[in-house]
py3Dmol code that shows the C-alpha trace and the ligand (Angstrom):
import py3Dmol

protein = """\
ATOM      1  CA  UNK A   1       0.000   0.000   0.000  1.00  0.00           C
ATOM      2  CA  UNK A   2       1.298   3.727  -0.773  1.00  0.00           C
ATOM      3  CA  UNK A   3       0.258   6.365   1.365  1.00  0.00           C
ATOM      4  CA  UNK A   4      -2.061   7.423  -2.354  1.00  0.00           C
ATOM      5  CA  UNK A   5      -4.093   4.380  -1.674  1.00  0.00           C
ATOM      6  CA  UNK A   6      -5.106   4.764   2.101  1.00  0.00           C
ATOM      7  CA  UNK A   7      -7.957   6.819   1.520  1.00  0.00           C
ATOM      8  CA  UNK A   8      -7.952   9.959   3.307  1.00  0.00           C
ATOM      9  CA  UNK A   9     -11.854  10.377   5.173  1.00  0.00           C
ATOM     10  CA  UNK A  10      -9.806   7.010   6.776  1.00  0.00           C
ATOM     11  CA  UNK A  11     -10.690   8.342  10.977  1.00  0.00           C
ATOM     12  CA  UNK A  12      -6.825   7.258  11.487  1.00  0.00           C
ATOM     13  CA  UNK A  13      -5.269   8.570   7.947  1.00  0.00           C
ATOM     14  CA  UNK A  14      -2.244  10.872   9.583  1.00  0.00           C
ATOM     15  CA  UNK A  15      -1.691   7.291  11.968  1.00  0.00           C
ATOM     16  CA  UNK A  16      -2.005   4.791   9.098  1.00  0.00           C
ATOM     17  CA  UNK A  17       0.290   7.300   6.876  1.00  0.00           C
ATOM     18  CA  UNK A  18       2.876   7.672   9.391  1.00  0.00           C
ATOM     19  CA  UNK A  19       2.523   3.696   9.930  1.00  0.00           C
ATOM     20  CA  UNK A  20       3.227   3.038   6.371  1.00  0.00           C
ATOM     21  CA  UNK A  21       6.273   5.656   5.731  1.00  0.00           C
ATOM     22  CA  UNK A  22       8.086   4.060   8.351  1.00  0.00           C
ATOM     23  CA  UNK A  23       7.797   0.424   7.636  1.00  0.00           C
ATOM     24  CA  UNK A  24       8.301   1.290   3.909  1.00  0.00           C
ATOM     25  CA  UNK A  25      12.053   3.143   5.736  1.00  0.00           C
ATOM     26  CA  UNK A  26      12.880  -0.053   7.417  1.00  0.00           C
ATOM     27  CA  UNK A  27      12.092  -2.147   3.843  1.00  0.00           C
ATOM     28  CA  UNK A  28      14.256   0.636   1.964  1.00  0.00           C
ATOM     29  CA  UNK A  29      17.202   0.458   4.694  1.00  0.00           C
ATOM     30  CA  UNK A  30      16.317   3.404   5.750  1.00  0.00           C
ATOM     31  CA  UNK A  31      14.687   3.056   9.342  1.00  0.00           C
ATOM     32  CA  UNK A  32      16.245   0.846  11.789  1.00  0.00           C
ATOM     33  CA  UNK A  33      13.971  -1.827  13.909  1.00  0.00           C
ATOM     34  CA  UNK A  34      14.556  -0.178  16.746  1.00  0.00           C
ATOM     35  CA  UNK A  35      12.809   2.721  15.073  1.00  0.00           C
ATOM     36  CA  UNK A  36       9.789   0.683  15.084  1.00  0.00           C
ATOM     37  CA  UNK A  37       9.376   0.121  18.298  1.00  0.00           C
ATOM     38  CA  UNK A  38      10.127   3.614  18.948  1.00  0.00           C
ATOM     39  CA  UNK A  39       7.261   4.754  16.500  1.00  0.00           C
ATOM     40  CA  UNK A  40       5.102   2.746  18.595  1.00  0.00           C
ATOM     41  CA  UNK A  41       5.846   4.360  21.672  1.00  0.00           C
ATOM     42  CA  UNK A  42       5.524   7.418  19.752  1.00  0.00           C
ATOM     43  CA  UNK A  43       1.917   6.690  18.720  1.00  0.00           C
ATOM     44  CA  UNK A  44       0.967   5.792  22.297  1.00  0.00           C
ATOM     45  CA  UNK A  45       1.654   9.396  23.809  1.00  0.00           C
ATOM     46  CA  UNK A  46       0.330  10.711  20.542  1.00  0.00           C
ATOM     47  CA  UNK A  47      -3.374   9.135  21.083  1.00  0.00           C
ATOM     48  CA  UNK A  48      -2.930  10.554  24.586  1.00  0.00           C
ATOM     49  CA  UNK A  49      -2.530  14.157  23.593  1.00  0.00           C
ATOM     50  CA  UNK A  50      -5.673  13.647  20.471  1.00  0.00           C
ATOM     51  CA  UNK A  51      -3.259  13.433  17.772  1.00  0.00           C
ATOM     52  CA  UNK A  52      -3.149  17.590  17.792  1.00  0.00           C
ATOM     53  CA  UNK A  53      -0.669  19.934  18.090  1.00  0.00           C
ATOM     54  CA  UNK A  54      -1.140  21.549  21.560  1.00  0.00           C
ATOM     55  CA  UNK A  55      -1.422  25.474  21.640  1.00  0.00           C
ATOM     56  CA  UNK A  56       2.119  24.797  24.127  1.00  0.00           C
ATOM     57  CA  UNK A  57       3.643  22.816  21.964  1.00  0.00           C
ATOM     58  CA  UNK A  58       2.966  25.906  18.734  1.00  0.00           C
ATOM     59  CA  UNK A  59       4.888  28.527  21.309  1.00  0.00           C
ATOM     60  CA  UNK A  60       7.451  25.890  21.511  1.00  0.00           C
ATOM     61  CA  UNK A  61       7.813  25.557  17.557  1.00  0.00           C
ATOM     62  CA  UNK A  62       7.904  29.625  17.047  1.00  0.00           C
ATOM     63  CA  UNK A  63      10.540  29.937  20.144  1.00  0.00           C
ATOM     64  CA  UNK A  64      12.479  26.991  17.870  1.00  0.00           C
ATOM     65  CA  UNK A  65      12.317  28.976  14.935  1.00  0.00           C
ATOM     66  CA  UNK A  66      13.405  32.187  16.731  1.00  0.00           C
ATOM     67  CA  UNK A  67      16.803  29.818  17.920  1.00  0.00           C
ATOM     68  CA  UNK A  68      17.495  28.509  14.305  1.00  0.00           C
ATOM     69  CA  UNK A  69      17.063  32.564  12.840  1.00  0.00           C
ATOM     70  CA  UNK A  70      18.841  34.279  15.883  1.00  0.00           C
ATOM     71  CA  UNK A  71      21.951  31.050  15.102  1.00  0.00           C
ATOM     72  CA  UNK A  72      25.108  31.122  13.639  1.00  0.00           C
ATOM     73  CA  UNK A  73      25.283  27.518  12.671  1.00  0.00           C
ATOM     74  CA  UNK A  74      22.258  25.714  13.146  1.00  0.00           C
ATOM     75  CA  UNK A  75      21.767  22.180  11.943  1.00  0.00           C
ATOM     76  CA  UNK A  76      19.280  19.794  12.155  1.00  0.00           C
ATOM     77  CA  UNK A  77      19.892  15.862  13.047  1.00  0.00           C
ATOM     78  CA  UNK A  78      18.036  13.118  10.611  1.00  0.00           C
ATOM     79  CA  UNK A  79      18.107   9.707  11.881  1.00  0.00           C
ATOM     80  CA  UNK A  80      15.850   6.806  10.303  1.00  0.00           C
ATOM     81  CA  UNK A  81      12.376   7.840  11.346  1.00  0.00           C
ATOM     82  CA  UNK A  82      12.916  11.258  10.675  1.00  0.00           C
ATOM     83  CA  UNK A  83      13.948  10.606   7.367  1.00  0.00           C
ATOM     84  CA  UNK A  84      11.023   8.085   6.971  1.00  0.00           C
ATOM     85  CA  UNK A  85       8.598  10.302   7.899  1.00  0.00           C
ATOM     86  CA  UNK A  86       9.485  14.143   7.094  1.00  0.00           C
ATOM     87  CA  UNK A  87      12.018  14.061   4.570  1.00  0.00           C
ATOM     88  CA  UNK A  88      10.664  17.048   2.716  1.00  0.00           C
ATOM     89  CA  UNK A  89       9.522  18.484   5.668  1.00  0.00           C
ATOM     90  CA  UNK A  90      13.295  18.496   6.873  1.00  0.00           C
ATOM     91  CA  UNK A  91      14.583  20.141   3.709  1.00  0.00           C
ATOM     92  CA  UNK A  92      12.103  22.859   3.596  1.00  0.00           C
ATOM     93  CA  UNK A  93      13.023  24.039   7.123  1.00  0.00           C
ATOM     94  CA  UNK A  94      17.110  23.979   6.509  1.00  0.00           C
ATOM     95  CA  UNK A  95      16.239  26.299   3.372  1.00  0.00           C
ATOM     96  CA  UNK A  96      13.671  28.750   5.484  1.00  0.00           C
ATOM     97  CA  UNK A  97      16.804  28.906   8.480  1.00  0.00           C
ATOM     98  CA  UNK A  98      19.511  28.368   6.490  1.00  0.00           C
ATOM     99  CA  UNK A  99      20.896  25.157   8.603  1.00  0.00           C
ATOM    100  CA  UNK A 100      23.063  22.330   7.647  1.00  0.00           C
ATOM    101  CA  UNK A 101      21.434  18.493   7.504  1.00  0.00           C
ATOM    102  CA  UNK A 102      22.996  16.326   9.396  1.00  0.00           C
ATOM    103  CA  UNK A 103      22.554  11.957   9.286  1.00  0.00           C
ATOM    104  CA  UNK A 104      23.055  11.043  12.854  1.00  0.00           C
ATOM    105  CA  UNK A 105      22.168   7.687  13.602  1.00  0.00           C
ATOM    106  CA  UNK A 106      21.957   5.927  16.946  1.00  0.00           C
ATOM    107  CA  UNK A 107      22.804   2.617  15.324  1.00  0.00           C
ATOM    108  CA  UNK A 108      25.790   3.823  12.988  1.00  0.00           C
ATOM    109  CA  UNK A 109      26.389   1.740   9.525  1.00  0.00           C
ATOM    110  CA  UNK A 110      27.486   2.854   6.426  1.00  0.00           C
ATOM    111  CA  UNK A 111      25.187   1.462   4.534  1.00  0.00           C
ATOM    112  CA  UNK A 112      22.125   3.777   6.807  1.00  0.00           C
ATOM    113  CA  UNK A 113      24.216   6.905   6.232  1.00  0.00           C
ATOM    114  CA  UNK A 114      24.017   6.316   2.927  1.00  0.00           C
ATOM    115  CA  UNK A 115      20.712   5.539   2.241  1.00  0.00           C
ATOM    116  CA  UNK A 116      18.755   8.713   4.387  1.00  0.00           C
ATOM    117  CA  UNK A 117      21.751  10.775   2.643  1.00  0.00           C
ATOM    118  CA  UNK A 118      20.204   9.456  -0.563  1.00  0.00           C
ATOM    119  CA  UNK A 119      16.631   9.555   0.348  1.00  0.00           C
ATOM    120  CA  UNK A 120      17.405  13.256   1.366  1.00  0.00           C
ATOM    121  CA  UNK A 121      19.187  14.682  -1.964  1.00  0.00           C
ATOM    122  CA  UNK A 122      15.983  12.745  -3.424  1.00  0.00           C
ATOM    123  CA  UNK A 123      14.126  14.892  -1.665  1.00  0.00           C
ATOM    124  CA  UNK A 124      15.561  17.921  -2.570  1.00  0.00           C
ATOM    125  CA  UNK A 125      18.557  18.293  -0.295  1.00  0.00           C
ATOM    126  CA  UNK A 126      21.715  20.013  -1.293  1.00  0.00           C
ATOM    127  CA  UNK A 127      24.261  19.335   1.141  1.00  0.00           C
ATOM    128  CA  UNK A 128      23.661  16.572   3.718  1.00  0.00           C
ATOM    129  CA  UNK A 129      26.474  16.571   5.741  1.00  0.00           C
ATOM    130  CA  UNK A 130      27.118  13.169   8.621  1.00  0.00           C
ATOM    131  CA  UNK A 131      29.057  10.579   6.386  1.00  0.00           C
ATOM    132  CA  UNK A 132      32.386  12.075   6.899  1.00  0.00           C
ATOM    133  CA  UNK A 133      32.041  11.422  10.868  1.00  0.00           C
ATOM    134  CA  UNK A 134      35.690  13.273  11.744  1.00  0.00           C
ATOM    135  CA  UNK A 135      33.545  15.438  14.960  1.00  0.00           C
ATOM    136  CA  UNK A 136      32.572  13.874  17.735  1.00  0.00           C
ATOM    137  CA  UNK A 137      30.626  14.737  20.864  1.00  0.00           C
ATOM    138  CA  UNK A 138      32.743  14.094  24.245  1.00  0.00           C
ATOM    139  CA  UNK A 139      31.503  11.947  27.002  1.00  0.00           C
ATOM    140  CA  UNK A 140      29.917   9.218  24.509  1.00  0.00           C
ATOM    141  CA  UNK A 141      31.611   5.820  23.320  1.00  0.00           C
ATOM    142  CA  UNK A 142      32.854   6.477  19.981  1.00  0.00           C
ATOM    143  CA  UNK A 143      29.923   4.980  17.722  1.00  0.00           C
ATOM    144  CA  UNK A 144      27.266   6.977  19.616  1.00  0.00           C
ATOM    145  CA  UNK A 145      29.601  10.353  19.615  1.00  0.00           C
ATOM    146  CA  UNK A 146      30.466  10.457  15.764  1.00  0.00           C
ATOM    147  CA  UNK A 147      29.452  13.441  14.106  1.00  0.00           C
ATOM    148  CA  UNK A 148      31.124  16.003  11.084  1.00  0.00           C
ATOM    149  CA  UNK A 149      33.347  18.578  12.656  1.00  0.00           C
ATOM    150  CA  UNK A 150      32.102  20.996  10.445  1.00  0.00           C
ATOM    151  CA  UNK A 151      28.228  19.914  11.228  1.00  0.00           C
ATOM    152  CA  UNK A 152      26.987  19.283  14.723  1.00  0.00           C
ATOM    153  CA  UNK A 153      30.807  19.635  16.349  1.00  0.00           C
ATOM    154  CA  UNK A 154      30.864  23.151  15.243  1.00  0.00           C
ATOM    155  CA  UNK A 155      26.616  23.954  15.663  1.00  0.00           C
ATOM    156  CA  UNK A 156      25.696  26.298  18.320  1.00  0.00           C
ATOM    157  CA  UNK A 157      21.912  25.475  17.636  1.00  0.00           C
ATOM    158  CA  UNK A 158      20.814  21.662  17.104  1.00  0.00           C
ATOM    159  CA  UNK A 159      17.335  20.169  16.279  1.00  0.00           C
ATOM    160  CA  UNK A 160      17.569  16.958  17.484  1.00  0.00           C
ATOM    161  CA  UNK A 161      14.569  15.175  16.387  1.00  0.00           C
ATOM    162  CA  UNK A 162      13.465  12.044  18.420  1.00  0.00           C
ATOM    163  CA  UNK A 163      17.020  11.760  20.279  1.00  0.00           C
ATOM    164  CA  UNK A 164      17.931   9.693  22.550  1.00  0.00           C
ATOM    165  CA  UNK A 165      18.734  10.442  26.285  1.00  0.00           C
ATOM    166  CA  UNK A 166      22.279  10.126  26.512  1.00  0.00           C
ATOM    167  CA  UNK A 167      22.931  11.479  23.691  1.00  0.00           C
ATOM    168  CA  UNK A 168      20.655  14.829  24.202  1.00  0.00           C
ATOM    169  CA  UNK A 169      22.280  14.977  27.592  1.00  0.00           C
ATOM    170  CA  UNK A 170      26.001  14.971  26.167  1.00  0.00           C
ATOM    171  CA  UNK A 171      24.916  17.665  23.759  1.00  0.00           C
ATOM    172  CA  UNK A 172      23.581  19.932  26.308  1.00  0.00           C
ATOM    173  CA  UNK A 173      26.821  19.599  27.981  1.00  0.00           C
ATOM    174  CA  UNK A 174      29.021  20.765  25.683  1.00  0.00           C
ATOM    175  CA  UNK A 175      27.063  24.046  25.838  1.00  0.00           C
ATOM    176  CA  UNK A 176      24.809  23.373  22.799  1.00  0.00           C
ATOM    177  CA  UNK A 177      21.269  24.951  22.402  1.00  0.00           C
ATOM    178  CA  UNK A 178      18.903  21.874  21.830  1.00  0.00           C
ATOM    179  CA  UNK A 179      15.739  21.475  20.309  1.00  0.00           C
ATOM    180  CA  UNK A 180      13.686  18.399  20.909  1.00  0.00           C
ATOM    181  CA  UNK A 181      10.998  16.965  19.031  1.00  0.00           C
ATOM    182  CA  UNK A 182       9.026  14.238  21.484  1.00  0.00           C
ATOM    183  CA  UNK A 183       5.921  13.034  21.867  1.00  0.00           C
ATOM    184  CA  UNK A 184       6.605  11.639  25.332  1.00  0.00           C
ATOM    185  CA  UNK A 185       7.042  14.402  27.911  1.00  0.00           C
ATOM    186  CA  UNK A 186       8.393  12.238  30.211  1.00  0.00           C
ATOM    187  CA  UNK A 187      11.350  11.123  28.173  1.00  0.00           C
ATOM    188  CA  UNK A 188      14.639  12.411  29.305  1.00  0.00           C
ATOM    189  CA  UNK A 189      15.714  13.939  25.763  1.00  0.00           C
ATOM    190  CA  UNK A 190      12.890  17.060  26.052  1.00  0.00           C
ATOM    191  CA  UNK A 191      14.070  17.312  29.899  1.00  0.00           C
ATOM    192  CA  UNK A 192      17.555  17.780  28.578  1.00  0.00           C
ATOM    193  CA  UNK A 193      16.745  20.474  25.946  1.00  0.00           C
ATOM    194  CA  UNK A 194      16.209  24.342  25.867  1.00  0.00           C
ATOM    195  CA  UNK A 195      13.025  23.955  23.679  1.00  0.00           C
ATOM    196  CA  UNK A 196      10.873  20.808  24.152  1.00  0.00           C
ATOM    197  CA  UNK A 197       8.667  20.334  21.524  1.00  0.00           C
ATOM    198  CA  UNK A 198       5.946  17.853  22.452  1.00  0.00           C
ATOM    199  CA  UNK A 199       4.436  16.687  18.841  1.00  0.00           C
ATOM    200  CA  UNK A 200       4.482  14.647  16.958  1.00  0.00           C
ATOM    201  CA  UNK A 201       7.547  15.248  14.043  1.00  0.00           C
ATOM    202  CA  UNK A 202       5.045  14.938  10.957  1.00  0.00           C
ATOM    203  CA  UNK A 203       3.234  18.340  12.791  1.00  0.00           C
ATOM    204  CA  UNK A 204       5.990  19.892  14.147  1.00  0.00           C
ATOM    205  CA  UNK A 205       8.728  20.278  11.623  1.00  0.00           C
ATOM    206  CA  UNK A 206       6.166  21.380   8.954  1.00  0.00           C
ATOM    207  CA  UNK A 207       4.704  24.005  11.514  1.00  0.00           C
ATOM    208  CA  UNK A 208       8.517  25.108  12.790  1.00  0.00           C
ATOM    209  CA  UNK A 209       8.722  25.880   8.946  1.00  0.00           C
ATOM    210  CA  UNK A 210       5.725  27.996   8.885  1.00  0.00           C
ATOM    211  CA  UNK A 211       6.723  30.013  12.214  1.00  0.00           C
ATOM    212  CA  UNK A 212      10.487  30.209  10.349  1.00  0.00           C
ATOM    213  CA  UNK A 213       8.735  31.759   7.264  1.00  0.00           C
ATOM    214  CA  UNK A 214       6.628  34.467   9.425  1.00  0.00           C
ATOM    215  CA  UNK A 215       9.718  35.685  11.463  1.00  0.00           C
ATOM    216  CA  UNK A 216      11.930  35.808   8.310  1.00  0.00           C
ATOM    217  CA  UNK A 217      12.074  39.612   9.033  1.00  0.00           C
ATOM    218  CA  UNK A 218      12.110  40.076  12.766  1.00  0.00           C
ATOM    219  CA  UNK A 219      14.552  42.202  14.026  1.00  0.00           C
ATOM    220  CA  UNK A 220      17.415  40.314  16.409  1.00  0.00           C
ATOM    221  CA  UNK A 221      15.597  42.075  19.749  1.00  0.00           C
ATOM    222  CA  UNK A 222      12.508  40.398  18.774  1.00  0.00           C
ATOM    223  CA  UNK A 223      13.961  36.969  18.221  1.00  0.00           C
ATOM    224  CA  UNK A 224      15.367  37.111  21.675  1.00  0.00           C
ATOM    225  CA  UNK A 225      12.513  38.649  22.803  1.00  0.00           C
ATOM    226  CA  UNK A 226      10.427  35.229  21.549  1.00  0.00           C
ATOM    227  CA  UNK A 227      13.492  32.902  23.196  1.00  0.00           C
ATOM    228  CA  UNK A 228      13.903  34.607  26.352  1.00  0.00           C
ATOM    229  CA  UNK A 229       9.947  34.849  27.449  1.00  0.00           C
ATOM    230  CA  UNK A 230      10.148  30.883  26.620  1.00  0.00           C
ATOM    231  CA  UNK A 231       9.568  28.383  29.190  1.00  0.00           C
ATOM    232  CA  UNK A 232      10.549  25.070  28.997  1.00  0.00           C
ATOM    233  CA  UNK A 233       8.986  23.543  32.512  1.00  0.00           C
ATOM    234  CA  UNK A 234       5.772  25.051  31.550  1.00  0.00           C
ATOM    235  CA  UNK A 235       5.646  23.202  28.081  1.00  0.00           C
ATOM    236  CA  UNK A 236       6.619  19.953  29.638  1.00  0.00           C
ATOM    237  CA  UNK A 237       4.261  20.044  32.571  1.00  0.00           C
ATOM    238  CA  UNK A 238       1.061  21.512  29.732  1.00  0.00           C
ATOM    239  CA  UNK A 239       1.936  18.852  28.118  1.00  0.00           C
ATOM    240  CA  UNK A 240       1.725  15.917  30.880  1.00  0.00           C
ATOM    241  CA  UNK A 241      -1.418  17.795  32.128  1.00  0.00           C
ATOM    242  CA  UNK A 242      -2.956  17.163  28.615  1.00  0.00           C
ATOM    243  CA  UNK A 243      -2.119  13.442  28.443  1.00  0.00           C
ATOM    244  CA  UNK A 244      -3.518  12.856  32.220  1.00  0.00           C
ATOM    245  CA  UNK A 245      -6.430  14.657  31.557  1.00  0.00           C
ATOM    246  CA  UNK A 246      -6.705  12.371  28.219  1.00  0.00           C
ATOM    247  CA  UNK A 247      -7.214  14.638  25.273  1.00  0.00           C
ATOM    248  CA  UNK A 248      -8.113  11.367  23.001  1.00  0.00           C
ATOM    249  CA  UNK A 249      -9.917  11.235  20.478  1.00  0.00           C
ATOM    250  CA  UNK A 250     -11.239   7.779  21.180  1.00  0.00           C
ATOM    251  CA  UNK A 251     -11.285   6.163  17.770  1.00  0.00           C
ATOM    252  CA  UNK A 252     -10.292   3.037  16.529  1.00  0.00           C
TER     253      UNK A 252
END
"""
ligand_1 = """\
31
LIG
P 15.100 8.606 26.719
O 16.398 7.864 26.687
O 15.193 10.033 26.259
O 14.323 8.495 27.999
P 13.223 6.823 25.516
O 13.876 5.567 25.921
O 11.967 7.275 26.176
O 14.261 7.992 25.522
P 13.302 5.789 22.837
O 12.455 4.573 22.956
O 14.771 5.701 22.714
O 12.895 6.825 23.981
O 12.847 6.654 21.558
C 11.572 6.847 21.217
C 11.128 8.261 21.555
O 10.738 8.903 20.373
C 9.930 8.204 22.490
O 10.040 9.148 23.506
C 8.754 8.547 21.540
O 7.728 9.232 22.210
C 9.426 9.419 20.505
N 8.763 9.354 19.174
C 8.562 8.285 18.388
N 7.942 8.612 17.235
C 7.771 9.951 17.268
C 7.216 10.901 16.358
N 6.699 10.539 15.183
N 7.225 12.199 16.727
C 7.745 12.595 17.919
N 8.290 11.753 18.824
C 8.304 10.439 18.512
"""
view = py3Dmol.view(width=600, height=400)
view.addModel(protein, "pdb")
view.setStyle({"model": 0}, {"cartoon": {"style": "trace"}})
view.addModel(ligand_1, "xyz")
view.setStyle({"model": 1}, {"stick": {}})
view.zoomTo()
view.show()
């Protein structure tokens, strides 16, 4: 099935889409296995929150895009289900912020670089940087600290899409500015990071874009304006008050 054929009055079309995109990544080499278990945690805390974007999680997409403007280097991580799931999405907002792509891949091989570096430039991408893995980020055995020296080594802003704890952690500690995208609030990654973005990637990214587009032409004092009045706790805890209060939307 292609994500043409599900047909889109489907009550669960944005779930079975998402579904298909990443098993069709794991069948192109793209998404790892891991990845889909980690999808189906994903969908868990996304039925929770009603499959929306909350109005907290929007104010944490526009203070993202007021990072990635107000950055020298930004750059923005792809790993499998990323690439699965938002590859255009991905390439639109490096163009509206000007950041680097980066591969970055919890379970490093060659042969995965190379395929989401593929699936990318496919998708429109210029540059994808990642394969040439001469960076790394302190405090992590080697295979989970590889990165380009020129990419996330040298990045003062990251968007570190679906990342995993230790990792986020080790990134925050070497002083960079981290974006999270997460659907579980709970999950150490968003704890780590300066913006937590509690959404779901497929909503997010696209609606970072958007915000990106609008502040194109805000002055440097309003950018810092946006990231200074933005508070991370109070994201986190909207969100967890959302999922306990079950914002579902109870279909099947
Ligand atoms: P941590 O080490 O940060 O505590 P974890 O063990 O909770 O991480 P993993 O299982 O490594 O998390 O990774 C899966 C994470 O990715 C989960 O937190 C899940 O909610 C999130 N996730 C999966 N799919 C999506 C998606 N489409 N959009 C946003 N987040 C997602």
């Amino acid at each position: 099935m292609t994500d043409t054929e599900i047909p889109e009055d489907h009550p669960r079309y944005a779930s079975l889409v998402t579904r298909h995109r990443i098993e069709a990544g794991v069948e192109r080499g793209i998404t790892s296995k891991q990845g889909l278990i980690a999808q189906g945690r994903g969908e868990a805390f996304d039925y929770l929150l009603g499959e929306r974007t909350l109005p907290s999680a929007d104010v944490a997409a526009r203070a993202a895009a007021a990072h990635l403007l107000a950055a020298d280097h930004p750059v923005i991580s792809v790993n499998g289900n990323v690439a699965a799931l938002v590859p255009d999405e991905v390439v639109a907002l490096a163009a509206a912020v000007d950041a680097d792509l980066e591969v970055n891949l919890f379970n490093r091989t060659p042969e995965r670089m190379e395929a989401i570096a593929d699936h990318l430039h496919a998708h429109g991408a210029r540059e994808v940087k990642g394969l040439t893995g001469d960076g790394e980020i302190p405090g992590l055995e080697h295979a989970r600290g590889t990165v380009d020296a020129d990419g996330i080594e040298a990045a003062d802003v990251v968007v570190v899409p679906l990342e995993d704890g230790d990792r986020a952690e080790a990134l925050a500690s070497i002083g960079k500015t981290e974006i999270v995208i997460d659907l579980n609030p709970g999950s150490r990654s968003p704890r780590t990071a300066d913006v937590p973005i509690i959404d779901n990637v497929a909503r997010a990214v696209p609606n970072m874009t958007t915000h990106a587009r609008e502040l194109a032409d805000a002055s440097p004092e309003d950018l810092q304006a946006i990231i200074e009045s933005f508070d991370p706790e109070a994201t986190l805890a909207d969100a967890e008050r959302a999922i306990r209060e079950g914002g579902f939307s109870g279909e099947d």
